[in-house]
VEXLUMBA-550673 format. One record per residue (C-alpha): residue number from 1; z, x, y; residue in three letters. Coordinates in nm, 4 decimals, always signed. Each point is the difference from the previous one (the first is absolute). Example, Ala and Ser with C-alpha at 12.3 -4.5 7.8 and 13.67 -1.06 7.14 Angstrom:
BEGIN
<1,<+0.7800,+1.2300,-0.4500>,Ala>,
<2,<-0.0660,+0.1370,+0.3440>,Ser>,
This chain:
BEGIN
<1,<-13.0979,-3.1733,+3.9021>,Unk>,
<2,<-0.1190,+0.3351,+0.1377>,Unk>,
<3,<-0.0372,-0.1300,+0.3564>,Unk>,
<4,<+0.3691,-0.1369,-0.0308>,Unk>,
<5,<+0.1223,+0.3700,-0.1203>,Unk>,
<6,<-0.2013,+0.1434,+0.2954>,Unk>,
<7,<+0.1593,-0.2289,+0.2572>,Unk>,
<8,<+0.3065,+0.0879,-0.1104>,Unk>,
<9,<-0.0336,+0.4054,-0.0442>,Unk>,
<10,<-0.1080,-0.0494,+0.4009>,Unk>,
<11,<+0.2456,-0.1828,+0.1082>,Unk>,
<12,<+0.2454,+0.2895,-0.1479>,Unk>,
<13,<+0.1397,+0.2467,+0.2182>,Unk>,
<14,<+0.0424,+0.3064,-0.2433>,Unk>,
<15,<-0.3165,+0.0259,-0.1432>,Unk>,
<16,<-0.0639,+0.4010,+0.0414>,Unk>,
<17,<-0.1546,+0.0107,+0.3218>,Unk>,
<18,<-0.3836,-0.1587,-0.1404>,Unk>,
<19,<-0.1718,-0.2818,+0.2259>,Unk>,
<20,<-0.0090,-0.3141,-0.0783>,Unk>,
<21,<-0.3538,+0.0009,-0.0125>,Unk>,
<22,<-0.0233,+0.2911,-0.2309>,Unk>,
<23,<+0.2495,-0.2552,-0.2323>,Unk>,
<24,<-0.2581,-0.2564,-0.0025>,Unk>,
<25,<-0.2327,+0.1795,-0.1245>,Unk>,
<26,<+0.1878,+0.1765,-0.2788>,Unk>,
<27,<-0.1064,-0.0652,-0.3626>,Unk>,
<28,<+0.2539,-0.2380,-0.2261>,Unk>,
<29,<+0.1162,+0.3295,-0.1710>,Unk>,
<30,<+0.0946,+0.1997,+0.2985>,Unk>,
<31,<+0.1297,-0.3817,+0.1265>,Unk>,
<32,<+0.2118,+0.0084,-0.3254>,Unk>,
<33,<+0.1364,+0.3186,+0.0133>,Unk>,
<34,<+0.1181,-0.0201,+0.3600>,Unk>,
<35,<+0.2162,-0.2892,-0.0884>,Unk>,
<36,<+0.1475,+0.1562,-0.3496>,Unk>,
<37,<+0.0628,+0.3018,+0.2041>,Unk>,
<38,<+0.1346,-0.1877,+0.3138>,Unk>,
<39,<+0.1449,-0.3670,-0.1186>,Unk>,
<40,<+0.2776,-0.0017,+0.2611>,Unk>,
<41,<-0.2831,-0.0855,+0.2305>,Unk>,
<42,<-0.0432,-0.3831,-0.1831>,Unk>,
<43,<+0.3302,-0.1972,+0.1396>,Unk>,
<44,<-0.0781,+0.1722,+0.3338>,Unk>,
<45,<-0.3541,-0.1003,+0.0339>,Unk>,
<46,<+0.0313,-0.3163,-0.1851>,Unk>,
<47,<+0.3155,-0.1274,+0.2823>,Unk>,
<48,<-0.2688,+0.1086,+0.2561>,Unk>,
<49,<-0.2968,-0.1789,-0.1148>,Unk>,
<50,<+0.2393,-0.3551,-0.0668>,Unk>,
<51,<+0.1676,+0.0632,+0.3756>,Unk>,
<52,<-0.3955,-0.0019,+0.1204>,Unk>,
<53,<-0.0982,-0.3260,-0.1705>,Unk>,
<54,<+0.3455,-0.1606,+0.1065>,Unk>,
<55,<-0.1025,+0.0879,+0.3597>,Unk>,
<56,<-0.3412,-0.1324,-0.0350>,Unk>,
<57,<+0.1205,-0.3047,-0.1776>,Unk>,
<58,<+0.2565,-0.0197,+0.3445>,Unk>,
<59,<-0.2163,+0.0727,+0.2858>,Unk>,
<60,<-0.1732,-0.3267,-0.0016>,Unk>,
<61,<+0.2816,-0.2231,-0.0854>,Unk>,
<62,<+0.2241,+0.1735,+0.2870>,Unk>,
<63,<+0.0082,-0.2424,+0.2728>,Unk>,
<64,<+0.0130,-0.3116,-0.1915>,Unk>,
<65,<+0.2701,+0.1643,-0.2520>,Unk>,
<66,<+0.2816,+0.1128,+0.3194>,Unk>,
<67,<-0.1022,-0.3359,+0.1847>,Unk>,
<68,<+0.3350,-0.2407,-0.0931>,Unk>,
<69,<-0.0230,-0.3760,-0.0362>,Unk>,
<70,<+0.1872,-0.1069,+0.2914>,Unk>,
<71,<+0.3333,+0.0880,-0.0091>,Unk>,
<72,<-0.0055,+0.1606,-0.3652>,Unk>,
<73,<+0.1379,+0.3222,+0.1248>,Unk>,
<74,<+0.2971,+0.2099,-0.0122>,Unk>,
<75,<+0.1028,+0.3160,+0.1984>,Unk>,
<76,<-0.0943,+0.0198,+0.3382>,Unk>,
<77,<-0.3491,-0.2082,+0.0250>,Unk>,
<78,<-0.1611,+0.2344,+0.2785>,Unk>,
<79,<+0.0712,+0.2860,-0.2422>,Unk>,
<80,<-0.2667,+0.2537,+0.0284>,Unk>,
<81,<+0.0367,+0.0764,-0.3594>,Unk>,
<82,<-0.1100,-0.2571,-0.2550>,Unk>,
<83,<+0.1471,-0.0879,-0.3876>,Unk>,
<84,<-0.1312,-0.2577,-0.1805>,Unk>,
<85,<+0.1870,-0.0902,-0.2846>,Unk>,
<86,<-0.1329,-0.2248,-0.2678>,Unk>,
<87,<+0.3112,-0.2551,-0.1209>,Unk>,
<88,<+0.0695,-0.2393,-0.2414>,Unk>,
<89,<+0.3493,-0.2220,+0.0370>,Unk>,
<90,<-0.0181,+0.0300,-0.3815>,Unk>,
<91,<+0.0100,+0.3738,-0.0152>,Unk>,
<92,<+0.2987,+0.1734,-0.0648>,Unk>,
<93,<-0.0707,+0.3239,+0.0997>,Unk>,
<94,<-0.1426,-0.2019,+0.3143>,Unk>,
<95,<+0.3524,-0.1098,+0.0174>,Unk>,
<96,<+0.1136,+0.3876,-0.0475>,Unk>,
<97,<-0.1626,+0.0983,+0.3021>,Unk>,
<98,<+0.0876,-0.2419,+0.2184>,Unk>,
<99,<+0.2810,+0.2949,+0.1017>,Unk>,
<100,<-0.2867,+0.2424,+0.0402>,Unk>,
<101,<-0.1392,-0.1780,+0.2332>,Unk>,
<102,<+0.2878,-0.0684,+0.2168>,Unk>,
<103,<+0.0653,+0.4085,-0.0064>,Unk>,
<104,<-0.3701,+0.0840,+0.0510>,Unk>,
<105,<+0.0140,-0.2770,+0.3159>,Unk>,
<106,<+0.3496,+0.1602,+0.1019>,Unk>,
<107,<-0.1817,+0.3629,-0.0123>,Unk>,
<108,<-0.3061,-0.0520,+0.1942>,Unk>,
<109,<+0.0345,-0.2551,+0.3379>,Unk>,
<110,<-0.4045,+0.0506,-0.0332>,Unk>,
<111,<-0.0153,-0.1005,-0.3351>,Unk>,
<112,<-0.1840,-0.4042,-0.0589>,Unk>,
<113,<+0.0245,-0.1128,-0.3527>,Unk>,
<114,<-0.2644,-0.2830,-0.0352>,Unk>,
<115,<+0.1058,-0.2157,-0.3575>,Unk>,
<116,<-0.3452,-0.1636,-0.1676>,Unk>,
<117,<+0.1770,-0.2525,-0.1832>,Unk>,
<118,<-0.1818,+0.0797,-0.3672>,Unk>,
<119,<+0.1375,-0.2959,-0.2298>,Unk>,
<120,<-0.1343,+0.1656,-0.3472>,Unk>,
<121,<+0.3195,-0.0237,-0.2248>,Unk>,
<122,<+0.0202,-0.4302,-0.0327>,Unk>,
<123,<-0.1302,-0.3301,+0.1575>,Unk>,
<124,<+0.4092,+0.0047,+0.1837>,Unk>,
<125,<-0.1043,+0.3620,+0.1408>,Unk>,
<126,<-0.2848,-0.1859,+0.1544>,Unk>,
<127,<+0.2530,-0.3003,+0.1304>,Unk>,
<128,<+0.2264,+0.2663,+0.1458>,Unk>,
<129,<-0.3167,+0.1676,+0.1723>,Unk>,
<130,<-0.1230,-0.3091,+0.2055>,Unk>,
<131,<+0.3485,-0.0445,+0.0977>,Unk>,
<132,<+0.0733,+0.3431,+0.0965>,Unk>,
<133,<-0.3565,-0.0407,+0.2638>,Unk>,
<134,<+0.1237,-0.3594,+0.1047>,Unk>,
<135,<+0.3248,+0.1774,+0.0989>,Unk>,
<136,<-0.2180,+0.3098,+0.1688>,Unk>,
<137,<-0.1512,-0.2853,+0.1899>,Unk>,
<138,<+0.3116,-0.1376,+0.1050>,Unk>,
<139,<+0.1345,+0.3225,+0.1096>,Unk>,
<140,<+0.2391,+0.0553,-0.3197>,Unk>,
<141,<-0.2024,+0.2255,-0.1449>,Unk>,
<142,<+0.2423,+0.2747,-0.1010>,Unk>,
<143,<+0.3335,-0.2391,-0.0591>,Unk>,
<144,<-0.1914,-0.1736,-0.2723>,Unk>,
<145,<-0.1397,+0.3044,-0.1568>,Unk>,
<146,<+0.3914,+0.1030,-0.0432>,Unk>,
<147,<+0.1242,-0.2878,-0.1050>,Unk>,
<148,<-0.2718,-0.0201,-0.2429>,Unk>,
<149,<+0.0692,+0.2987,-0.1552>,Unk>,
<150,<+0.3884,-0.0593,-0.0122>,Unk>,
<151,<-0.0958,-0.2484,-0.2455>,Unk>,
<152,<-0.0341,+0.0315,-0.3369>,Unk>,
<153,<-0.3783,-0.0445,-0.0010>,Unk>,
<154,<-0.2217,-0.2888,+0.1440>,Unk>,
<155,<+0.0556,-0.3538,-0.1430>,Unk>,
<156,<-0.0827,-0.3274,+0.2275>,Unk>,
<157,<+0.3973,-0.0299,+0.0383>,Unk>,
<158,<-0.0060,+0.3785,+0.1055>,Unk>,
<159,<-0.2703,-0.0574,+0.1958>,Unk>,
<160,<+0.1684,-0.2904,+0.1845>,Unk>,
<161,<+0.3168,+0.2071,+0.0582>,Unk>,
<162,<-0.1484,+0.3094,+0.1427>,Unk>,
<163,<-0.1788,-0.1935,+0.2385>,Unk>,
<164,<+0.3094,-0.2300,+0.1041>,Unk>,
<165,<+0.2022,+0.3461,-0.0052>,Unk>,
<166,<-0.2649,+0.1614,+0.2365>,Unk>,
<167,<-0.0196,-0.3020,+0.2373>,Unk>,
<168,<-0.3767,-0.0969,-0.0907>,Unk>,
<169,<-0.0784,-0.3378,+0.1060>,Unk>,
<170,<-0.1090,-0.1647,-0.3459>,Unk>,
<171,<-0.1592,-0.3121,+0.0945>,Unk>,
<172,<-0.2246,+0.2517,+0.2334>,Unk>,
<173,<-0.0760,+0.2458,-0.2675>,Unk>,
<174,<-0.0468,-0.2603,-0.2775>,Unk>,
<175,<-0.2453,-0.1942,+0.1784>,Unk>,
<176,<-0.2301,+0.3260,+0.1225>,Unk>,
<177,<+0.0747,+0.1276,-0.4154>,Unk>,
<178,<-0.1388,-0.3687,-0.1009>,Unk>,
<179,<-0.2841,+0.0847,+0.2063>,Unk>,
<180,<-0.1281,+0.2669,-0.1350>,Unk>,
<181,<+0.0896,+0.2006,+0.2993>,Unk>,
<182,<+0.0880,+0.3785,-0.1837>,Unk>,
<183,<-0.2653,+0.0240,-0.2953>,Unk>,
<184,<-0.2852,+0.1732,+0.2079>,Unk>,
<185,<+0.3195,+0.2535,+0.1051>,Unk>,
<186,<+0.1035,+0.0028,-0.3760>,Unk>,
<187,<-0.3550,+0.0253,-0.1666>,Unk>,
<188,<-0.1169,+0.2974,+0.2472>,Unk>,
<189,<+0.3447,+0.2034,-0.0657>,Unk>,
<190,<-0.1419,-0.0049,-0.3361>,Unk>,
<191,<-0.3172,+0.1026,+0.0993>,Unk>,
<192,<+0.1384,+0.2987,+0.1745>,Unk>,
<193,<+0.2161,+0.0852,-0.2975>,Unk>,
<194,<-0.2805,+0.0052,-0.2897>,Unk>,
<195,<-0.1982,+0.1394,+0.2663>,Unk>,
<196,<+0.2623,+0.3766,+0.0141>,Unk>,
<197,<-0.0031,-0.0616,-0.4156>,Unk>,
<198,<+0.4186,-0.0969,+0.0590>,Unk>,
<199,<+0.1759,+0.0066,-0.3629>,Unk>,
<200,<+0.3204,-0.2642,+0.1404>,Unk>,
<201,<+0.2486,-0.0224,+0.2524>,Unk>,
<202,<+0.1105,+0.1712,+0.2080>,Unk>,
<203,<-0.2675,+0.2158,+0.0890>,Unk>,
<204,<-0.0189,+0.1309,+0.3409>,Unk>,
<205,<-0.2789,+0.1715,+0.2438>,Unk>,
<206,<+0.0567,+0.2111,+0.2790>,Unk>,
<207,<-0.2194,+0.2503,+0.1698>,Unk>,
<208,<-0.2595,+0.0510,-0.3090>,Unk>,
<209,<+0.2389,+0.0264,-0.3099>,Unk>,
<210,<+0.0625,-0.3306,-0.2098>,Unk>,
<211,<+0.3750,+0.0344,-0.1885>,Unk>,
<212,<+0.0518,-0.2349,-0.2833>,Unk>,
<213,<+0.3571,-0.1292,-0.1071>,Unk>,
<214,<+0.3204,+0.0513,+0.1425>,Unk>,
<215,<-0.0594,+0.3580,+0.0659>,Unk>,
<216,<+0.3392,-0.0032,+0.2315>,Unk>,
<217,<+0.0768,+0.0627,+0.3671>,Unk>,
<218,<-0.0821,+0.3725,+0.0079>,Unk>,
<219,<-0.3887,+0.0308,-0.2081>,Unk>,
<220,<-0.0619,-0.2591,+0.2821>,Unk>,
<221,<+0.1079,+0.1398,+0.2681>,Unk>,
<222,<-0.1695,+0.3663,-0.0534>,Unk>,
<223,<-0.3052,-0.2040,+0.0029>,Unk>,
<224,<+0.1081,-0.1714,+0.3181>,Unk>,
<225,<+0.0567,+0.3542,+0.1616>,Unk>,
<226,<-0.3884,+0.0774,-0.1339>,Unk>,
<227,<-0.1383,-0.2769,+0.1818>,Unk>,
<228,<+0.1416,+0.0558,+0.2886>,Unk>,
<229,<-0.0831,+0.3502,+0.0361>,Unk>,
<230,<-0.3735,-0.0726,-0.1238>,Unk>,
């Protein structure tokens, strides 16, 4: 416990002008009585240390997390800045931000939103998924994903009608769903979400921040403006 306490008097800004090194090697008592006399350092130091661990937990996932499965993109797909969102067709507040996500696109020509289809709420969120990647394959990508949400959640008739709706050739995407075609696309989404410790959909990454829930249009872009300028 002490070690944690000393990370996180360090990682403080205001802590009267003493080293970190001379903090490491303080007793518990003098350790105790900096924080009773200083406890506004805690949230401070505490958001630090979590923002270090999310970026270590990033780094390594990076260029497999931003890279799309063909044609599972939104925004402008050169975009030099990257959002991942994390989606569920069975989400509501996935459903919420849909508008979001049109404003944040609207807002930033260099923004790319890459969806990882992450099917967690019921066996029909996992239905909708593989159909939303047959349609990505098919180059219907983002029709389907609004047709799917203008429904009242996924059901193999609501399924059926998004698709129809968005144009997706259903014999095509049947037969590569039937084959197994999506799961390794499916299983490694989840992978990458227990992976960043997500708590649900939607949860988003961009730059080195992780938002969870429907956080709305403006939380997401600040941390848009952050990447970019990072």
């Amino acid at each position: 416990m002490r070690w944690i306490i000393t990370i996180l008097i360090a990682l403080s800004a205001g802590f009267a002008g003493a080293a970190a090194w001379d903090f490491a090697n303080l007793g518990p008592d003098h350790t105790r009585n900096y924080l009773m006399a200083n406890p506004e350092v805690l949230p401070e130091a505490i958001a630090e240390l979590q923002r270090r661990e999310m970026v270590e937990r990033i780094g390594p996932l990076r260029p497999e997390l931003e890279s799309p499965f063909p044609g599972a993109v939104l925004g402008n797909p050169e975009g030099s800045i990257t959002l991942v969102e994390f989606s569920d067709y069975a989400c509501g507040f996935c459903r919420q931000s849909l508008a979001d996500v049109r404003a944040l696109v609207a807002a930033n020509p260099d923004l790319k939103v890459v969806i990882r289809e992450y099917p967690i709420l019921s066996g029909d969120s996992a239905a909708a998924a593989r159909m939303a990647l047959a349609a990505a394959e098919q180059g219907k990508y983002e029709a389907f994903h609004n047709a799917m949400f203008a429904q009242d959640g996924p059901s193999p008739e609501s399924i059926e009608a998004a698709a129809t709706q968005a144009g997706v050739d259903l014999a095509q995407a049947t037969a590569a769903i039937d084959a197994g075609r999506y799961e390794s696309q499916l299983e490694n989404n989840v992978f990458l979400g227990q992976s960043l410790q997500l708590s649900g959909t939607p949860a988003w990454i961009v730059g080195d921040r992780v938002l969870n829930g429907a956080v709305g249009a403006q939380e997401i872009g600040v941390a848009i403006a952050e990447a970019r300028d990072s």
